[in-house]
PLY file of the C-alpha trace (Angstrom):
ply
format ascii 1.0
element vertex 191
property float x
property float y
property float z
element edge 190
property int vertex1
property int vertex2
end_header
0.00 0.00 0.00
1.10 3.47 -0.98
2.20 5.70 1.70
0.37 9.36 1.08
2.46 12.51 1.92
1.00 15.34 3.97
2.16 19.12 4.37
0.95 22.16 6.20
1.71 24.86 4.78
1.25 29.18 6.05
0.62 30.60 2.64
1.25 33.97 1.92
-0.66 36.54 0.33
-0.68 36.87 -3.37
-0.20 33.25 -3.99
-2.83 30.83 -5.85
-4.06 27.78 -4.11
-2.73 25.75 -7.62
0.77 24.54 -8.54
0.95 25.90 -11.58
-1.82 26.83 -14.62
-2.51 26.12 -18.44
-3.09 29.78 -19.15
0.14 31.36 -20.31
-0.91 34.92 -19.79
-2.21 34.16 -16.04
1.24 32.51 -15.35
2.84 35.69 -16.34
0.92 37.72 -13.96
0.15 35.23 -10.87
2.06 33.48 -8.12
1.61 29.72 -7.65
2.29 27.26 -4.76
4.78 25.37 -7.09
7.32 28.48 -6.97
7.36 28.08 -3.22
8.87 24.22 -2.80
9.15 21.09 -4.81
6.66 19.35 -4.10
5.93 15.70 -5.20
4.37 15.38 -8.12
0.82 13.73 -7.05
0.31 16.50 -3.98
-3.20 18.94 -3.80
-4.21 21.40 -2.07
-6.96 20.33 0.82
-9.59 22.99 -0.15
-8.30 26.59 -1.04
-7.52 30.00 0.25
-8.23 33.28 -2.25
-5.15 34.86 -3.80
-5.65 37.80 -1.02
-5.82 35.52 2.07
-3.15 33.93 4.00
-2.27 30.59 6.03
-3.12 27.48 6.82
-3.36 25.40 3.96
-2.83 21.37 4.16
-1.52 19.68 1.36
-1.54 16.08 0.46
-1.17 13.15 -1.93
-4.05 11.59 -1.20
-7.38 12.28 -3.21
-9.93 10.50 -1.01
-8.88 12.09 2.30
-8.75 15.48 0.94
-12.35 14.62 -0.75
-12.99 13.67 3.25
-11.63 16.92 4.70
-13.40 18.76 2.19
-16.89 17.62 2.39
-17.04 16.62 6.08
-18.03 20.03 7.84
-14.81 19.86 9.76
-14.09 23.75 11.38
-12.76 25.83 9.53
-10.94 29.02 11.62
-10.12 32.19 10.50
-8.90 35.80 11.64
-10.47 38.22 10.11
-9.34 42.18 10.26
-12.16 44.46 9.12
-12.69 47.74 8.54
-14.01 49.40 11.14
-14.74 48.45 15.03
-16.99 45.36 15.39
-20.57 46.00 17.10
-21.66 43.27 19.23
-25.23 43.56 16.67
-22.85 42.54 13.90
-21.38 39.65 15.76
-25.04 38.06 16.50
-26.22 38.60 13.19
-23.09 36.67 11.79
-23.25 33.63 14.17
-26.68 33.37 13.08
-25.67 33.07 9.52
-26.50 35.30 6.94
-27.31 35.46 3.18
-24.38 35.88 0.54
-24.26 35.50 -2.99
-22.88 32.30 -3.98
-22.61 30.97 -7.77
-25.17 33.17 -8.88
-27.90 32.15 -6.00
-28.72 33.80 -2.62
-27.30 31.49 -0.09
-27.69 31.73 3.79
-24.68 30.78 5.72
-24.77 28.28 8.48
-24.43 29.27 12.06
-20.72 29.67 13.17
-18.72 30.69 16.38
-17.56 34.50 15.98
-15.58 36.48 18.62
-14.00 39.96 18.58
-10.32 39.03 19.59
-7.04 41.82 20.25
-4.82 41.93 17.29
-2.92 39.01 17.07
0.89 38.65 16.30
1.30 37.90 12.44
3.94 39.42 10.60
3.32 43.18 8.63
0.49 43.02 6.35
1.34 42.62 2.40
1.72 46.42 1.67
-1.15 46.29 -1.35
-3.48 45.77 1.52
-3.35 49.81 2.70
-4.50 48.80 6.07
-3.25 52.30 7.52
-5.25 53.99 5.04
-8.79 52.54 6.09
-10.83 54.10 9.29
-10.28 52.25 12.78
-10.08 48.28 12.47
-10.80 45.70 14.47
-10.53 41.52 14.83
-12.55 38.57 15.12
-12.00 34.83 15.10
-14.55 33.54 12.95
-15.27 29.38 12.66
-17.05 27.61 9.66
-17.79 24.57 8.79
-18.11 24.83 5.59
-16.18 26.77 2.99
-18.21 28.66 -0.28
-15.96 30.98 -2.22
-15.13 33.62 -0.41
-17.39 32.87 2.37
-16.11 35.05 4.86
-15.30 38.14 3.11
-18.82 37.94 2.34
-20.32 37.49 5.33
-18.49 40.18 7.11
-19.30 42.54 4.28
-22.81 42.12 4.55
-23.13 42.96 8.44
-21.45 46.35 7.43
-17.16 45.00 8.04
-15.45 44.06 5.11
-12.78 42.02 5.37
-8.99 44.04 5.15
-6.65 41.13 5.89
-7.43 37.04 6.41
-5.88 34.39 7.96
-6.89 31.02 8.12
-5.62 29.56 11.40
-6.62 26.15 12.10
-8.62 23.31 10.25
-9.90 20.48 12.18
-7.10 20.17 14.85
-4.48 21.19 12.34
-2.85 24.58 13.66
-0.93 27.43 11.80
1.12 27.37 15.59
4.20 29.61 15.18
4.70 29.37 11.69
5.42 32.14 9.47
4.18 33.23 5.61
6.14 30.75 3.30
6.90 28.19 5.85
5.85 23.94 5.44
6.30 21.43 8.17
5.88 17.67 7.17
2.60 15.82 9.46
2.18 12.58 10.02
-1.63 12.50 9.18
-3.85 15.20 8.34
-7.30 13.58 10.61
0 1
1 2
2 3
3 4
4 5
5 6
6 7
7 8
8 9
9 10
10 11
11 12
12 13
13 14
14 15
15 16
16 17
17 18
18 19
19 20
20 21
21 22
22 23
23 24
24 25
25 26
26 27
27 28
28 29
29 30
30 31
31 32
32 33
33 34
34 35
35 36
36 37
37 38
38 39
39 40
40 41
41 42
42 43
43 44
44 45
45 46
46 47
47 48
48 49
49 50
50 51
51 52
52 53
53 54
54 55
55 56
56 57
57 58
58 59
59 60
60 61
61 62
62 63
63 64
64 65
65 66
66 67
67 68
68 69
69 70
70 71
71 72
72 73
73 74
74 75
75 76
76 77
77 78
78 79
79 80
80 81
81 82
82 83
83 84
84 85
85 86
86 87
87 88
88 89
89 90
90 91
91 92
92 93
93 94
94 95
95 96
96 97
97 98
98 99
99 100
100 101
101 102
102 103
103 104
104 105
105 106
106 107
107 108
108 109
109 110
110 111
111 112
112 113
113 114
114 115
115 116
116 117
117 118
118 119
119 120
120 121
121 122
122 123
123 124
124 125
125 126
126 127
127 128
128 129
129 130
130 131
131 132
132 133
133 134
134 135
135 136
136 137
137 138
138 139
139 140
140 141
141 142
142 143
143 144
144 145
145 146
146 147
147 148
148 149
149 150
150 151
151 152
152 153
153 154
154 155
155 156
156 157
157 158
158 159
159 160
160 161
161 162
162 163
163 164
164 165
165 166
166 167
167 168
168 169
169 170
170 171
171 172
172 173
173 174
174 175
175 176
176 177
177 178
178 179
179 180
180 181
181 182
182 183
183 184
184 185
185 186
186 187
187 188
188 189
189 190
């Protein structure tokens, strides 16, 4: 029996969730996970992070698991700088769940765990962010279990926040611990 390979990886901003891609013009422009290490050959990416967010992002050469991981509900946290300060109304109305668009279709997100939190330690912001250039911010820890594009920019932009800066910190038990943008560790197993 084949033994699979597994990776966490703290992606940084700018870089695609894909090793490489077919379109010539895109890999002019774009930064892929394959310019970071060399990988094996048969690894994926266990779900995806947006181009504009950072961290946690498992990799591994096994299709089924990541299939698993993927459509399991396992949570999903994030840390989420928005523009602006927080209200406590805003909070409620996002652990309820709320409607975003999603593939052309209103869809209403499913009740999370959402918490304002102090600003935690992560190295300085990508400069294209402009964080310094938006009104006061603030931060919350936000936990899904489930993962529609851009879910969570969404959602915070709808209760009035949007989202300046995102970090996915943990999925299942899977931490981004002290790691820093552009680091991998090796794991044993990724459940």
């Amino acid at each position: 029996m084949k033994k699979h390979l597994h990776f966490k990886l703290f992606k940084p901003f700018g870089v695609l969730s894909q090793f490489t891609s077919n379109d010539a013009k895109e890999s002019r422009n774009k930064r892929f996970l394959g310019e970071l290490f060399d990988f094996p050959e048969e690894i994926m990416p266990v779900g995806r992070l947006d181009e504009k967010s950072e961290g946690l992002l498992l990799l591994t050469t096994d299709g089924k698991l990541s299939d698993t991981i993927n459509q399991s509900g396992v949570e999903k946290e994030y840390f989420a700088q928005l523009d602006g300060v927080i209200t406590i109304e805003a909070i409620l109305e996002l652990q309820k769940g709320v409607e975003i668009g999603f593939a052309g279709k209103k869809y209403q997100t499913k009740p999370c765990i959402v918490t304002k939190i102090e600003n935690p330690k992560f190295s300085e912001p990508d400069k294209k962010l402009r964080i310094g250039t938006h009104r006061p911010n603030s931060w919350i820890s936000i936990t899904i279990t489930e993962g529609k594009f851009r879910q969570v920019r969404k959602m915070t932009a709808k209760v009035g926040f949007p989202t300046l800066r995102l970090v996915r910190v943990r999925i299942g038990n899977i931490t981004l611990e002290n790691m820093k943008p552009n680091s991998i560790k090796k794991l044993d197993n990724l459940l």
